[in-house]
PAKEBA-210741 format. One record per atom (N, C-alpha, C): residue number from 1; residue in three letters; atom name; x, y, z. Coordinates in steps of 0.001 Angstrom, whole numbers, padded with zeros to 6 digits. Layout:
# PAKEBA-210741
[NUM; ALA; CA; [X; Y; Z]]
...
END
This chain:
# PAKEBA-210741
[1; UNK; N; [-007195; -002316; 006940]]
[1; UNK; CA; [-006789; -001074; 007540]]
[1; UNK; C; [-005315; -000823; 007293]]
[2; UNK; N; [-004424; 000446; 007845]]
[2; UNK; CA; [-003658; 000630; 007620]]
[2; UNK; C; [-002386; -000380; 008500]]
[3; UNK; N; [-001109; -000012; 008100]]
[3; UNK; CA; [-000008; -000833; 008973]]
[3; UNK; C; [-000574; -000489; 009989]]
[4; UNK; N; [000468; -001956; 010543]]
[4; UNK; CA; [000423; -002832; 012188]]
[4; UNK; C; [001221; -001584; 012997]]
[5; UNK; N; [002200; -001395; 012751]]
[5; UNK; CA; [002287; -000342; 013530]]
[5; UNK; C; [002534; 000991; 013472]]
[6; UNK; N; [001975; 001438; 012836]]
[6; UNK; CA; [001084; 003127; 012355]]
[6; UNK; C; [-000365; 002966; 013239]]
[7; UNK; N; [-000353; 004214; 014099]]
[7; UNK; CA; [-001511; 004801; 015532]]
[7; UNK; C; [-002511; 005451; 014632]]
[8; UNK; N; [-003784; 004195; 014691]]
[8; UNK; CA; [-005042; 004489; 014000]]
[8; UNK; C; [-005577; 005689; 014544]]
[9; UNK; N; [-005986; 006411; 014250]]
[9; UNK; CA; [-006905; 007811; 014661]]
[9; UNK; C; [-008272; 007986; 014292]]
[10; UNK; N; [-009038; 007773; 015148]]
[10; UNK; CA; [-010842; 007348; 014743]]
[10; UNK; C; [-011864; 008788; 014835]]
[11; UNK; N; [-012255; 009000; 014047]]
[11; UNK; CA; [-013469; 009816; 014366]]
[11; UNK; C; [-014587; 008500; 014179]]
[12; UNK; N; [-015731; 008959; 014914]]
[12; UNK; CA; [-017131; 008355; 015156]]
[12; UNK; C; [-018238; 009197; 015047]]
[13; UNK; N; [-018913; 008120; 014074]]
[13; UNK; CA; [-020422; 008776; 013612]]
[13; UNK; C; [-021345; 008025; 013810]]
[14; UNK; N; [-022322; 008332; 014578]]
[14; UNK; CA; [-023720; 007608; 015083]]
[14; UNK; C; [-024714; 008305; 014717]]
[15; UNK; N; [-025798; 007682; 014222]]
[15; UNK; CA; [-027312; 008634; 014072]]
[15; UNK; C; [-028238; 007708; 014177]]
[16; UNK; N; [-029457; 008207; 014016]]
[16; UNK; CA; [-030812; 007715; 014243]]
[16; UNK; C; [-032164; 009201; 013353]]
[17; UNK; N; [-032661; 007926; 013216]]
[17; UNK; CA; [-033796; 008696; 012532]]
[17; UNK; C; [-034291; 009794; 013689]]
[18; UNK; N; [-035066; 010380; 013074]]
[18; UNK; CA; [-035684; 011463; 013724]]
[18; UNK; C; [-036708; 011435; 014902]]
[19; UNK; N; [-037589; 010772; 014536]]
[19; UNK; CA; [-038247; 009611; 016002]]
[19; UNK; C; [-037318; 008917; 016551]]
[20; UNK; N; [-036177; 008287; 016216]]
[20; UNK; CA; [-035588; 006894; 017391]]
[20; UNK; C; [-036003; 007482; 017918]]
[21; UNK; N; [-035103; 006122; 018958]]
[21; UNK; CA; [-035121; 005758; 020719]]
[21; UNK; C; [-033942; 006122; 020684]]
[22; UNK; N; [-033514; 007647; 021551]]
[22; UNK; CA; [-032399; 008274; 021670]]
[22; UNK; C; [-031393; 007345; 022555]]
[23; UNK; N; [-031898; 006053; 022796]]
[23; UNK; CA; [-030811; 005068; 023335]]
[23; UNK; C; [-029904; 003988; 022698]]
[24; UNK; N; [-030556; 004362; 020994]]
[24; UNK; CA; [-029857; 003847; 020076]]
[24; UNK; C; [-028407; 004432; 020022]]
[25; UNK; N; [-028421; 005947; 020010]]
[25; UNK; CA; [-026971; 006361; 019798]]
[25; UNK; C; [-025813; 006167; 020610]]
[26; UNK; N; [-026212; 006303; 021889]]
[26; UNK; CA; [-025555; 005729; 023044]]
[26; UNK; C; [-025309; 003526; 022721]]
[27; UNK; N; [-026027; 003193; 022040]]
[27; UNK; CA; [-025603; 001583; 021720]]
[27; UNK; C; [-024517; 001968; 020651]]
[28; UNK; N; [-024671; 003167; 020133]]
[28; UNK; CA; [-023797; 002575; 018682]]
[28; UNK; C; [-022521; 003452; 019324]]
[29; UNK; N; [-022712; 004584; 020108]]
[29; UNK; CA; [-021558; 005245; 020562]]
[29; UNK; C; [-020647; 004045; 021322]]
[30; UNK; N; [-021472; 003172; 021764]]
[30; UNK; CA; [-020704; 001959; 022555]]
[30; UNK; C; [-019901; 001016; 021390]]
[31; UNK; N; [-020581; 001289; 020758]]
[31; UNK; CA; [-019827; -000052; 019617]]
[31; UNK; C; [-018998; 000321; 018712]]
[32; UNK; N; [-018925; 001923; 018857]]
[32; UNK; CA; [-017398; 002608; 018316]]
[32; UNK; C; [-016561; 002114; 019127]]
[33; UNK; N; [-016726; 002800; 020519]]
[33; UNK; CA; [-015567; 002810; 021586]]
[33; UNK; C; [-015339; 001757; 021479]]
[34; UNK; N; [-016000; 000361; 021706]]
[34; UNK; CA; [-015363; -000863; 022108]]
[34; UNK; C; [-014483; -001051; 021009]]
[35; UNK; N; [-015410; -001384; 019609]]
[35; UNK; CA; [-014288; -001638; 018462]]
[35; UNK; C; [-013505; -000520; 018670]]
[36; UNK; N; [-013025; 000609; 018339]]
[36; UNK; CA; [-011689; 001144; 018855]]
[36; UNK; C; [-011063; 000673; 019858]]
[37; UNK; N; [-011330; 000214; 021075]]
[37; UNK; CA; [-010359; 000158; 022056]]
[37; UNK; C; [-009833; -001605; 021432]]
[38; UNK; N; [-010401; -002700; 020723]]
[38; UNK; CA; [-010331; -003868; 020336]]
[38; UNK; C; [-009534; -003938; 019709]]
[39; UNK; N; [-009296; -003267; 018625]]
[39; UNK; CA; [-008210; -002614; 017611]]
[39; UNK; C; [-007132; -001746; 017785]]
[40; UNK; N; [-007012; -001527; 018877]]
[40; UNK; CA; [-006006; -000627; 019000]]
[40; UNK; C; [-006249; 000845; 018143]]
[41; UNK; N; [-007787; 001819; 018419]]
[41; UNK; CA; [-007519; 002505; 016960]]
[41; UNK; C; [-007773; 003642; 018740]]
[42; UNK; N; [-007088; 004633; 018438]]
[42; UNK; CA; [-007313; 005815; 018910]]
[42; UNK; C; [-008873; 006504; 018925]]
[43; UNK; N; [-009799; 006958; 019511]]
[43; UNK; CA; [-010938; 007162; 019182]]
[43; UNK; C; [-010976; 008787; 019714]]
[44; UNK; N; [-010861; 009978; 019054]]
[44; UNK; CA; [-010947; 010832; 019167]]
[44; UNK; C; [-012196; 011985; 019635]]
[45; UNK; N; [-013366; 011205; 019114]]
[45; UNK; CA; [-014652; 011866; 019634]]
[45; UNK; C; [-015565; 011110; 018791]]
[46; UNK; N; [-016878; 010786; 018989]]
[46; UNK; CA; [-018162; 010291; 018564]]
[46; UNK; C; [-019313; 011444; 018308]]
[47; UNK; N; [-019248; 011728; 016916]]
[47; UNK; CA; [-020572; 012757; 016817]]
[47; UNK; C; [-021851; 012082; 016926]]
[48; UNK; N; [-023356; 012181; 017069]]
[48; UNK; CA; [-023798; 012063; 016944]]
[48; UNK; C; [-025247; 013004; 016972]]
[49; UNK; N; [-026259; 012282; 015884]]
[49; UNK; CA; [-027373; 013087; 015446]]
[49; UNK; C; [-028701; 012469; 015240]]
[50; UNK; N; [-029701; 012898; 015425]]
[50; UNK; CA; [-030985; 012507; 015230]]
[50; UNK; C; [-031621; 013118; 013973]]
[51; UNK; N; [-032222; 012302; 013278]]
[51; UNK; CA; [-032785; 012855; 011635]]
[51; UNK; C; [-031952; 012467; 010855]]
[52; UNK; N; [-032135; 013310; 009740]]
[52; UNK; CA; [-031272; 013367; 008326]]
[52; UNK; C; [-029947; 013296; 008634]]
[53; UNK; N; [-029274; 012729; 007953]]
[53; UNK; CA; [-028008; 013135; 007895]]
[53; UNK; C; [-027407; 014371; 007008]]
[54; UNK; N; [-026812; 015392; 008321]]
[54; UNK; CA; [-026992; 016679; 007573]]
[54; UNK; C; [-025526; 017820; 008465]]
[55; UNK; N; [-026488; 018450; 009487]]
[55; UNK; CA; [-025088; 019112; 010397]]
[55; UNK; C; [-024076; 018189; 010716]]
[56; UNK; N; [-024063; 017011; 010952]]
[56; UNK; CA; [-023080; 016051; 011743]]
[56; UNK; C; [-021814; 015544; 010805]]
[57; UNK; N; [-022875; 015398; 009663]]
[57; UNK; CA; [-021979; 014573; 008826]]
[57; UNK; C; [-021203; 015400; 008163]]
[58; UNK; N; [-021534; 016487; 007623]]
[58; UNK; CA; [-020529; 017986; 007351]]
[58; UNK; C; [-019629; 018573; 008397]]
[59; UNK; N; [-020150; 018404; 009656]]
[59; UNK; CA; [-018678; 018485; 010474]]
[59; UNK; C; [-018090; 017114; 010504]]
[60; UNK; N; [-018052; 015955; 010990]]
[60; UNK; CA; [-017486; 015551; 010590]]
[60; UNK; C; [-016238; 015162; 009336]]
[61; UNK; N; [-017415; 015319; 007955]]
[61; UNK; CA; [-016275; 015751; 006741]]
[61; UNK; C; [-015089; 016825; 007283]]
[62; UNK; N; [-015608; 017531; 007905]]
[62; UNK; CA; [-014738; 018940; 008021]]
[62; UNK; C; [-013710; 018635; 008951]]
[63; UNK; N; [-013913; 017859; 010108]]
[63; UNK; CA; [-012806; 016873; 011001]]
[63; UNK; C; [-012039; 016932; 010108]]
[64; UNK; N; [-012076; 015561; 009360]]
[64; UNK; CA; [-011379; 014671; 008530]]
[64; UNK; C; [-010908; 015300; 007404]]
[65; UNK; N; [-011149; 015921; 007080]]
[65; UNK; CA; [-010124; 017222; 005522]]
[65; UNK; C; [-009710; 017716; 006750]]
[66; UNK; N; [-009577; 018542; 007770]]
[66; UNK; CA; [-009152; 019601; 008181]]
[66; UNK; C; [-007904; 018956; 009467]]
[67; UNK; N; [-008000; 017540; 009194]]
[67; UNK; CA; [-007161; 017142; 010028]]
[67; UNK; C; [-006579; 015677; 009557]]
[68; UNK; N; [-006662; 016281; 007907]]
[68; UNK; CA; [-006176; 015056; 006837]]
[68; UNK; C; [-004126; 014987; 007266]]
[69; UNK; N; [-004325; 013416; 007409]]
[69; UNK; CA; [-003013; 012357; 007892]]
[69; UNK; C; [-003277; 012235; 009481]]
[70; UNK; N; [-003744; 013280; 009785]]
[70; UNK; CA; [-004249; 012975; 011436]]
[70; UNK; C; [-005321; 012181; 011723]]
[71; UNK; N; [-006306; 012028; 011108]]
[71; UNK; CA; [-007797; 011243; 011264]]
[71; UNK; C; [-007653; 010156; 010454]]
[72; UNK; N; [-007302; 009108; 010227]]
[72; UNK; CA; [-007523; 007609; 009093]]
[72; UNK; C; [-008554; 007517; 009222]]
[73; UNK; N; [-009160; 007379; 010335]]
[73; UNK; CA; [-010541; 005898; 009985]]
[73; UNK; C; [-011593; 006706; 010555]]
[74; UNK; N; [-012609; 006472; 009629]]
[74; UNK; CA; [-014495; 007439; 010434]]
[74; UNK; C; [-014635; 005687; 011058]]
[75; UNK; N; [-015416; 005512; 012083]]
[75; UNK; CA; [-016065; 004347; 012386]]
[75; UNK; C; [-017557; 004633; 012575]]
[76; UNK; N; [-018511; 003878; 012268]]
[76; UNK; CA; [-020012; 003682; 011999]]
[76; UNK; C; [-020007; 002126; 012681]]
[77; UNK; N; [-021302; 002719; 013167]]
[77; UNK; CA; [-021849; 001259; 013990]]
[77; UNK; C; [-021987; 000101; 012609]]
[78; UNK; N; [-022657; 000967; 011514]]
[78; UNK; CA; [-023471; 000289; 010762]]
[78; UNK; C; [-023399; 001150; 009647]]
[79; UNK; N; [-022971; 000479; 008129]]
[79; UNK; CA; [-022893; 001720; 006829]]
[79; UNK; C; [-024206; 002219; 006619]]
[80; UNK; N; [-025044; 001676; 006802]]
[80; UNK; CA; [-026629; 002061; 006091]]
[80; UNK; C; [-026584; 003525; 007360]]
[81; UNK; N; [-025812; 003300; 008285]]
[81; UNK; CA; [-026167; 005028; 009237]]
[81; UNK; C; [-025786; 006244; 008188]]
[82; UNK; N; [-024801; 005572; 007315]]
[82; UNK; CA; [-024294; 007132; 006635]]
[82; UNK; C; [-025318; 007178; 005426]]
[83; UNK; N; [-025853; 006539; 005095]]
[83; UNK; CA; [-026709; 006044; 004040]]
[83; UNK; C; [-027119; 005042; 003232]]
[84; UNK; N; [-028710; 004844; 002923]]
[84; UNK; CA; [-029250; 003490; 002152]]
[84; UNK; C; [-028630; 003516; 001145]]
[85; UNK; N; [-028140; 004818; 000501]]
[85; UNK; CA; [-027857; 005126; -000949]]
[85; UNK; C; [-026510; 004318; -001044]]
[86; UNK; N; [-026098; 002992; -001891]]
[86; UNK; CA; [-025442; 002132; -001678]]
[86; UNK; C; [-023785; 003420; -002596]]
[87; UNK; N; [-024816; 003769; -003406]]
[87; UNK; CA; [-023869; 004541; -004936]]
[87; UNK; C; [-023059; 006018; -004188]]
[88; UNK; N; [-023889; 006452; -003440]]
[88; UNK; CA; [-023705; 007756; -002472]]
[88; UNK; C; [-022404; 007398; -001742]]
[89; UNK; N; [-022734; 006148; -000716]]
[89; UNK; CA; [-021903; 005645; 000230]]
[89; UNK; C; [-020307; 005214; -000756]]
[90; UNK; N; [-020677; 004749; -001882]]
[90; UNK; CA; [-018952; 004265; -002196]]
[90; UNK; C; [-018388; 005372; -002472]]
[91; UNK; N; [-019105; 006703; -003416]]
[91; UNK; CA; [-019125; 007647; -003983]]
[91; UNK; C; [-017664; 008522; -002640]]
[92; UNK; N; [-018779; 008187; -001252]]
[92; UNK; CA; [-018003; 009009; -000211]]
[92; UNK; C; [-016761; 008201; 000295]]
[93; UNK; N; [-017110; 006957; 000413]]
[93; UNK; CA; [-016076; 006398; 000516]]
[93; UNK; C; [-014614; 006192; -000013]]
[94; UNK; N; [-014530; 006310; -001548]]
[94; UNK; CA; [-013241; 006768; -002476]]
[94; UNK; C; [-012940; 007850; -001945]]
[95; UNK; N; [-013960; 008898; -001863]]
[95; UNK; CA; [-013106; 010038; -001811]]
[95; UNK; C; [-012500; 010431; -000469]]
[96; UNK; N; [-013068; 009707; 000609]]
[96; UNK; CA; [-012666; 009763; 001981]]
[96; UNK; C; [-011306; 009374; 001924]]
[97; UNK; N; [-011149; 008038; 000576]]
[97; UNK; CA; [-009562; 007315; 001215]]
[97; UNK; C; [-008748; 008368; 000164]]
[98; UNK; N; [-009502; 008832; -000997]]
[98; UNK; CA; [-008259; 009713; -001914]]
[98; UNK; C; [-007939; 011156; -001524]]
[99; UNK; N; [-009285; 011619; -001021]]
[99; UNK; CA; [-008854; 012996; -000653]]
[99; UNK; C; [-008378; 013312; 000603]]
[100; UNK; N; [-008786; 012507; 001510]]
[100; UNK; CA; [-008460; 012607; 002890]]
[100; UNK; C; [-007485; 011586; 003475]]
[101; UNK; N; [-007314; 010606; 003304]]
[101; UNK; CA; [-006627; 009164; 003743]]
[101; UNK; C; [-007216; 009014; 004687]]
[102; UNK; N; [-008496; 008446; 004733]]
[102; UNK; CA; [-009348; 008137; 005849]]
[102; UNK; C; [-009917; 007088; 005344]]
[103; UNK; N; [-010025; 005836; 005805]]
[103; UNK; CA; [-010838; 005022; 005204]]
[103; UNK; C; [-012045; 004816; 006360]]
[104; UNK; N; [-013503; 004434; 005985]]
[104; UNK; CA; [-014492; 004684; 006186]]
[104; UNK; C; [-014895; 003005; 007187]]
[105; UNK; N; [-014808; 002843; 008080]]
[105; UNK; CA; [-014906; 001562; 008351]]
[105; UNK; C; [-016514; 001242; 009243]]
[106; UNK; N; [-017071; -000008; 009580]]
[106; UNK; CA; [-018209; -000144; 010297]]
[106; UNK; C; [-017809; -001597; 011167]]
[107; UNK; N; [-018415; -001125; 012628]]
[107; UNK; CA; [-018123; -001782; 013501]]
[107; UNK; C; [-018779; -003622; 013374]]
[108; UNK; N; [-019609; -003364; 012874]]
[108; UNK; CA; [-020648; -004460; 012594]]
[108; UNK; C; [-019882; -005175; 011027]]
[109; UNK; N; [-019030; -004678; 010612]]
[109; UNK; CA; [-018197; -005058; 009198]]
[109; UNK; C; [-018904; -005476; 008297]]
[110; UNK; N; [-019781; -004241; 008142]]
[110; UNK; CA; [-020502; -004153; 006801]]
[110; UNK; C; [-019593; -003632; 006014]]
[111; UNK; N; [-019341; -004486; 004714]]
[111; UNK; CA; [-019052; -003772; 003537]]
[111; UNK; C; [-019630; -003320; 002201]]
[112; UNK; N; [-019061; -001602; 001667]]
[112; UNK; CA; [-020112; -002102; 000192]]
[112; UNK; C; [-018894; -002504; -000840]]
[113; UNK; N; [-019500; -002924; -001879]]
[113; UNK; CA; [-018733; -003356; -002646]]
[113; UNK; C; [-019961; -003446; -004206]]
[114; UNK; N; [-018815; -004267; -005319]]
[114; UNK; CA; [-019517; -004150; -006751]]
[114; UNK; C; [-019618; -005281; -006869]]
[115; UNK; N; [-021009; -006045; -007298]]
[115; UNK; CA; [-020713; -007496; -007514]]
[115; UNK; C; [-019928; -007764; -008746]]
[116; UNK; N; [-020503; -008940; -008851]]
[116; UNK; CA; [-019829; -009434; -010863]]
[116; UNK; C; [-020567; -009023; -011605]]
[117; UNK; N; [-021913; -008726; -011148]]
[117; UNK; CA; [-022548; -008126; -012407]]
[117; UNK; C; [-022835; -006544; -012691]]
[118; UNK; N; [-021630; -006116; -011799]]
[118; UNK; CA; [-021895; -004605; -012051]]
[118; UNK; C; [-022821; -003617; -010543]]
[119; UNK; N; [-023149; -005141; -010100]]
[119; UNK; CA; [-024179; -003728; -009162]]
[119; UNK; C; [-023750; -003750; -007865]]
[120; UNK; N; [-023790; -002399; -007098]]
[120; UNK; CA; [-023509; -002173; -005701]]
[120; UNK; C; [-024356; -002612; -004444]]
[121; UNK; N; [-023644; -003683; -003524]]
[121; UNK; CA; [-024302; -004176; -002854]]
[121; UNK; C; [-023321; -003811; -001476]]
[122; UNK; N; [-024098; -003804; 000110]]
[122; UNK; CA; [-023735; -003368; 000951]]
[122; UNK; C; [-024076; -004901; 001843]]
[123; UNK; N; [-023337; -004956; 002608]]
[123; UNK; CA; [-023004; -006571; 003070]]
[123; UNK; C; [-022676; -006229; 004829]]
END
């Protein structure tokens, strides 16, 4: 993450499929707040959505450009919430830290990354 003492600024994104158990979002809304308050990161608001990822995650984007140097960090319970698509997820992720200076973080510290042999794996 960014310097020790530079005031992290969090947006939060939680979802669930379209059936969950609408008590999932409320677990993962919990596991923003805590990791924010653990970290010292500012936590500004927690969107959350049921289904596709679709209205939420476009406002959100729209947060974070529209309040680019103010917002650093999206927090996710879990990366697979923003998507399985491993190629999608880094895809958003560069551009979160180049276009926006937001880096994309998950409470559970999943990371994706490229192995040695070229392929994208989420950890």
């Amino acid at each position: 993450m960014e310097e020790e003492n530079k005031l992290l600024v969090a947006v939060g994104y939680a979802r669930i499929e379209r059936y969950g158990d609408l008590r999932e979002l409320d677990w993962q809304a919990e596991r923003i707040y805590d990791y924010c308050q653990e970290n010292g990161i500012e936590l500004r608001v927690v969107l959350s959505e049921q289904g596709e990822r679709s209205m939420s995650w476009r406002l959100l984007e729209g947060i974070v450009c529209q309040q680019h140097g103010r917002v650093n960090v999206v927090v996710v319970a879990e990366m697979d919430i923003l998507s399985r698509d491993v190629g999608w997820l880094l895809l958003k992720q560069a551009e979160f830290e180049t276009k926006y200076g937001a880096e994309i973080v998950s409470v559970k510290g999943s990371q994706l990354s490229i192995d040695k042999d070229g392929g994208m794996t989420m950890g």
